[in-house]
C-alpha positions in Angstrom: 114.4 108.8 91.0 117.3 107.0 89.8 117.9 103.6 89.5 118.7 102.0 92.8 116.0 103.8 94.3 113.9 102.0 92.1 114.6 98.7 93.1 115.1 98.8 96.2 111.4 100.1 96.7 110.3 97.1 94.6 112.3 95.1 97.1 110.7 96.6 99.7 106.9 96.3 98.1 108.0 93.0 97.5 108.8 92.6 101.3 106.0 94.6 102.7 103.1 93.5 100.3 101.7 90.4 102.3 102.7 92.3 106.0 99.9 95.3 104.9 97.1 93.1 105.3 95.5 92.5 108.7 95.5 88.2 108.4 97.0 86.5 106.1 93.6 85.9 103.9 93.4 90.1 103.4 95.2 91.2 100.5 96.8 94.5 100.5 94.6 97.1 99.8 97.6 99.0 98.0 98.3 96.0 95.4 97.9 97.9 92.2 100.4 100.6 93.8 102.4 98.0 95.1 102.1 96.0 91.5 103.2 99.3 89.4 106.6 99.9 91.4 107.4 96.1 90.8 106.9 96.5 87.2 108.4 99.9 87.2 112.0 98.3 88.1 111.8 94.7 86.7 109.0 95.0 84.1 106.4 92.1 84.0 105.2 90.4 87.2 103.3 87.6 88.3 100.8 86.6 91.3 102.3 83.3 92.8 100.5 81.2 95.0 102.5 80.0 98.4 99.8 77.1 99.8 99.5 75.5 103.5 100.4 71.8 103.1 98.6 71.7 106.7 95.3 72.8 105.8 95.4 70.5 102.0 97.7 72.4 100.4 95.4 75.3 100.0 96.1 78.4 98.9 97.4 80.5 102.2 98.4 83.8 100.3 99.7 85.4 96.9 102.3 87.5 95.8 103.0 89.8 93.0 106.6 89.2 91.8 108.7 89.9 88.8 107.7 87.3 85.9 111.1 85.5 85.7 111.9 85.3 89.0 111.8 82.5 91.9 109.3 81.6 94.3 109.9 79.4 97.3 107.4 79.6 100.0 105.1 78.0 102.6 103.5 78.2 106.3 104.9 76.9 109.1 102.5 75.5 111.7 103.9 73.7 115.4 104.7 74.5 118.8 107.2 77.3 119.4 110.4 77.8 122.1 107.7 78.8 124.3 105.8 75.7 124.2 102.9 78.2 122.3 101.5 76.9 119.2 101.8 79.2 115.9 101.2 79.9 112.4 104.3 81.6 110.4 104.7 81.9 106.9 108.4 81.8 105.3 109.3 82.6 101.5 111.7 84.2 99.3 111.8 85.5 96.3 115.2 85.7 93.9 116.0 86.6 90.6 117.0 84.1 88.0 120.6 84.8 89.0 120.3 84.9 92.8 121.9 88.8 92.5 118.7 90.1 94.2 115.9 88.8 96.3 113.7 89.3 99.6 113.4 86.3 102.0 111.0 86.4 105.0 112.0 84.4 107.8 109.3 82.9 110.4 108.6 85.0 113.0 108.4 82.4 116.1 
C-alpha cells in the first residue's frame, strides 16, 4: 500500500469513525481498527472531546485524531428549513498546516 493510500484511509476513518455508531452516544465498535490506520499514516493520536453547549456543555461524542492536529467541533440544535426541529453535529479536523483535514458539515 503506498503512501497516499494510507492517508487517505486515515482521512476517511477519520470521517467515518463517529457515522459507524448507531446514535451519537455509541462509539464505534471498530475504534481500535479505526485507531491503528490513523497512527499508521500520521503516527500518535488523540481522543478529543466535541461537547453540546445545549445540554451544559457535556461531552456529546469523541474522536480519535492525529496528536498534533486541530479540533473544531460542536452540535447544532434548532429548527430546520422544514420548520422540523434537529440535532446535527459539525467538526473538522486539520493538520497543523491546514494541508489536510476532514470537515463534517450539518446534515439539516
Amino acid at each position: 500500500m503506498n503512501a497516499r493510500s494510507i492517508i487517505f484511509l486515515a482521512l476517511a476513518a477519520l470521517t467515518f469513525q463517529l457515522f459507524g455508531c448507531t446514535s451519537i452516544a455509541q462509539q464505534s465498535p471498530n475504534l481500535p481498527a479505526l485507531t491503528a490506520v490513523i497512527e499508521q499514516a500520521f503516527g500518535p493520536t488523540r481522543q478529543v472531546e466535541v461537547r453540546d453547549p445545549f445540554y451544559g456543555n457535556m461531552v456529546a461524542f469523541t474522536l480519535v485524531i492525529p496528536k498534533d492536529w486541530v479540533l473544531e467541533g460542536t452540535v447544532l440544535h434548532g429548527p430546520g428549513c422544514n420548520g422540523n426541529y434537529y440535532q446535527s453535529i459539525a467538526y473538522r479536523v486539520y493538520s497543523p498546516d491546514a494541508s489536510m483535514g476532514v470537515q463534517v458539515t450539518p446534515l439539516q
